[in-house]
C-alpha positions as CSV (number, residue, x, y, z in Angstrom):
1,X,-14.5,6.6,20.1
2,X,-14.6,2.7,19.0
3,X,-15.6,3.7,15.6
4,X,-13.3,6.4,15.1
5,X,-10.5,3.8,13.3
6,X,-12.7,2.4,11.2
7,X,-14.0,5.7,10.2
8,X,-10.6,6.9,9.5
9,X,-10.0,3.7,7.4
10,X,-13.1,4.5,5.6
11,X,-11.7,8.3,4.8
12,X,-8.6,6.5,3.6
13,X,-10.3,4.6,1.1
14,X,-12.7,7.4,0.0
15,X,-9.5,9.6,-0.7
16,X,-7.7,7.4,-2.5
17,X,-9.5,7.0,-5.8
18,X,-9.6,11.2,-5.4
19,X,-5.9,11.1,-5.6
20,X,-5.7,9.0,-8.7
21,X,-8.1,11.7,-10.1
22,X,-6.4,14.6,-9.2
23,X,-2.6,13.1,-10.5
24,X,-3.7,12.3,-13.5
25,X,-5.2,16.0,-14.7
26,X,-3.2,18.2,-16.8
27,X,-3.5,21.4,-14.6
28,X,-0.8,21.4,-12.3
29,X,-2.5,22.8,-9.4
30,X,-5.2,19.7,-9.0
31,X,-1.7,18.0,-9.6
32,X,-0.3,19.6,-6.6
33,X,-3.6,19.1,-4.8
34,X,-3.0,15.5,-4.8
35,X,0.1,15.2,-3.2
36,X,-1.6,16.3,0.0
37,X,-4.5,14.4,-0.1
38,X,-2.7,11.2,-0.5
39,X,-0.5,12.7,2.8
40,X,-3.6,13.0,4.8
41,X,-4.7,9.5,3.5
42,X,-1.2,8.0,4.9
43,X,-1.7,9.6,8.5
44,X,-5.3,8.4,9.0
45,X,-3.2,4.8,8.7
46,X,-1.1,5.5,11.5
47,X,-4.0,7.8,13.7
48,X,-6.3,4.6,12.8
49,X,-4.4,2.3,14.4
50,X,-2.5,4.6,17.9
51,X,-6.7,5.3,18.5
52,X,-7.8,1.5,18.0
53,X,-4.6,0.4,20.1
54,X,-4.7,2.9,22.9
55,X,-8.4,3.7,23.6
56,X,-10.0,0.1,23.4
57,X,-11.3,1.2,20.1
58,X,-10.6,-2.5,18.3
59,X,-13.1,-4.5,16.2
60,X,-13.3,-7.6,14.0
61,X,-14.8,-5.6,11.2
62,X,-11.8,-2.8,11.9
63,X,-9.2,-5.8,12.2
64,X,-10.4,-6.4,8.0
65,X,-11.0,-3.0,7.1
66,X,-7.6,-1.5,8.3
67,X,-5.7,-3.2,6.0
68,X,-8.0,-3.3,3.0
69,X,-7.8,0.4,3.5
70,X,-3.7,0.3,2.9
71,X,-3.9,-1.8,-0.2
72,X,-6.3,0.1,-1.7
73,X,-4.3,3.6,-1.0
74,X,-1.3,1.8,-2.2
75,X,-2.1,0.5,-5.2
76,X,-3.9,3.8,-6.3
77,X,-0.1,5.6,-5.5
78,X,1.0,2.8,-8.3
79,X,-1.3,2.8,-10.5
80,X,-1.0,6.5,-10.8
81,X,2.5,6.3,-11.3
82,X,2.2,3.7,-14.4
83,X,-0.7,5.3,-15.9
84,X,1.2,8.6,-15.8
85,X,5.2,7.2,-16.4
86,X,4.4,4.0,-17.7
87,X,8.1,3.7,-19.0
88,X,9.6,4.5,-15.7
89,X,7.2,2.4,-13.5
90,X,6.1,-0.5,-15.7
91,X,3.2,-2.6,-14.9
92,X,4.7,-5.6,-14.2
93,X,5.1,-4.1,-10.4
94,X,2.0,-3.4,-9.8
95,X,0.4,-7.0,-10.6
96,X,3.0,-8.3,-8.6
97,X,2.4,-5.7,-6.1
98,X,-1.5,-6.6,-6.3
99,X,-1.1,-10.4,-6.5
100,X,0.9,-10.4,-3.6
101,X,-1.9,-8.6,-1.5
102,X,-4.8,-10.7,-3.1
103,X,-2.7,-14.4,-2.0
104,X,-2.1,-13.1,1.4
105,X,-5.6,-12.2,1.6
106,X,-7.0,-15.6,0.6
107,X,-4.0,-17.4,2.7
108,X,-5.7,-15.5,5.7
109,X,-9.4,-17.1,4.4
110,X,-8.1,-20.1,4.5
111,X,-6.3,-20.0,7.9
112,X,-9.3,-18.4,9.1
113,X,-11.1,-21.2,7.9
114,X,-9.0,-23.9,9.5
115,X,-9.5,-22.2,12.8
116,X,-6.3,-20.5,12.4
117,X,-4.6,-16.5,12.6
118,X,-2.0,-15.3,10.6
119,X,0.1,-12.4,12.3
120,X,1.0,-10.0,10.2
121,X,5.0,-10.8,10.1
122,X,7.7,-7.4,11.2
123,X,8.8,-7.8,7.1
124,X,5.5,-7.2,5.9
125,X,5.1,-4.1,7.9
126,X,8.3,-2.7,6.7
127,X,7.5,-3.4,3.6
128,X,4.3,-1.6,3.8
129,X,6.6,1.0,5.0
130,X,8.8,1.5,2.4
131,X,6.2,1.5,-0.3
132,X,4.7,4.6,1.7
133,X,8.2,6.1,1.3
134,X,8.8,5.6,-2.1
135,X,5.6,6.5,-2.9
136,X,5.9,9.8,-1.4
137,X,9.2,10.4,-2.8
138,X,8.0,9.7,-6.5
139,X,5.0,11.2,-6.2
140,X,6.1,14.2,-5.4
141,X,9.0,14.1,-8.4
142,X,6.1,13.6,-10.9
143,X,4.5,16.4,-9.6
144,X,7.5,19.2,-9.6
145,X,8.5,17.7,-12.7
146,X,6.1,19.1,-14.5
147,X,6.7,22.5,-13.2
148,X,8.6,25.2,-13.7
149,X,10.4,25.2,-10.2
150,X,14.4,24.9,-9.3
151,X,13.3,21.4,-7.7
152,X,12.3,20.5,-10.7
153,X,15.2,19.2,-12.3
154,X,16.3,17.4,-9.5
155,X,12.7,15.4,-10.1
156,X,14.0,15.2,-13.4
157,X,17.3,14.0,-12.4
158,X,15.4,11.1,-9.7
159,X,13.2,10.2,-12.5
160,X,15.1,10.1,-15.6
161,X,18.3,8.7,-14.4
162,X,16.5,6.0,-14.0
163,X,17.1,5.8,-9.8
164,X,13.6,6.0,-8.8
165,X,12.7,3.0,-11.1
166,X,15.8,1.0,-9.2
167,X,14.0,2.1,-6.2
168,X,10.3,1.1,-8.1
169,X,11.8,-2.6,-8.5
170,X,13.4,-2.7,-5.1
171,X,9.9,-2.2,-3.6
172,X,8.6,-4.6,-5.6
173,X,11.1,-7.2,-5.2
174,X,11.2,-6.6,-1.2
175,X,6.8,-7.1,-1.6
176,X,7.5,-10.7,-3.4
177,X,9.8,-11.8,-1.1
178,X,7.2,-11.0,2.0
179,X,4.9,-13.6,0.2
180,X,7.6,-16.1,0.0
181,X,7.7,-15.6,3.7
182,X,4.4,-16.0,4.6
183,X,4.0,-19.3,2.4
184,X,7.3,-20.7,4.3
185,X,6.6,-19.2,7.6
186,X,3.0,-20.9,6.8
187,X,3.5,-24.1,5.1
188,X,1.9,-26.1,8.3
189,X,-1.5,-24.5,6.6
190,X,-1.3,-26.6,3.2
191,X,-0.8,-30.2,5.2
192,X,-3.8,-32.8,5.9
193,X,-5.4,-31.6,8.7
194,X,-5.7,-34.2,11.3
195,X,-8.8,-36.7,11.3
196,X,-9.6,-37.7,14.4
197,X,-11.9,-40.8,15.4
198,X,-15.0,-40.8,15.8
């Protein structure tokens, strides 16, 4: 059982660049395909961690893999979306997006480093939340937007009226200021560190 999260982190990863393919063809039923494989890619993240939490099943390795495994699911959801509607999702989110995951991943070397843990903050995991959400949400509009379906003009109407890209810089904004936090909420980290005598 103790290596059931990290193998669920593992599928996570493994099905995320299989999305990206998937979106990205022209056929709409490997489009339609990818929706629920990036689903199934968003449960293993919760089922990962209830397993590791309530059957003893954590691990150093898992405690660094869990979260790699999130990033890289996320940013293949927004990369998708900018290779595919590069007017309506522009790229400028998603280096913030990914520069905000790569300093908080070197601000936790270098805490480590000092002999120091950072906890992952209640903002941060909202906001990992609500990029799951939108994710989901415009995912699925670029999918029946390119069908022939009723729902497909209201995908139309969430993408084109330019909402879902309010929401696309909303995310991002919230994902900046979750850095912010984590460099105030840290700031102890970049002082001298005490020398004592010998």
């Amino acid at each position: 059982m103790k290596s059931v999260p990290n193998l669920l982190s593992w599928l996570r990863m493994i099905l995320a660049p299989v999305f990206v393919v998937l979106y990205l063809q022209d056929e709409i039923l490997w489009v339609a395909l990818s929706i629920p494989v990036f689903t199934i890619a968003a449960i293993t993240d919760y089922l990962d961690g209830y397993i590791a939490r309530n059957y003893g099943a954590r691990s150093d390795f898992g405690i660094f893999l869990d979260p790699l495994a999130d990033k890289v699911l996320t940013f293949s959801g927004f990369i998708s979306l900018s290779i595919y509607f590069p007017d309506l999702f522009p790229w400028i989110g998603v280096f913030l997006i990914v520069g905000r995951d790569i300093f908080t991943t070197l601000l936790r070397v270098f805490a480590k480093k000092r002999g120091k843990s950072i906890i992952t903050s209640n903002s941060a995991k909202a906001k990992t939340f609500s990029q799951l959400i939108f994710l989901i949400i415009a995912l699925l509009a670029g999918v029946f937007v390119r069908t022939s379906l009723p729902v497909g003009d209201l995908a139309a109407w969430l993408l084109y009226t330019g909402i879902l890209t309010w929401l696309y810089f909303a995310v991002v904004l919230f994902t900046v200021y979750t850095a912010l936090e984590y460099i105030i909420t840290n700031r102890h980290l970049f002082g001298r560190e005490k020398q004592t005598a010998a």
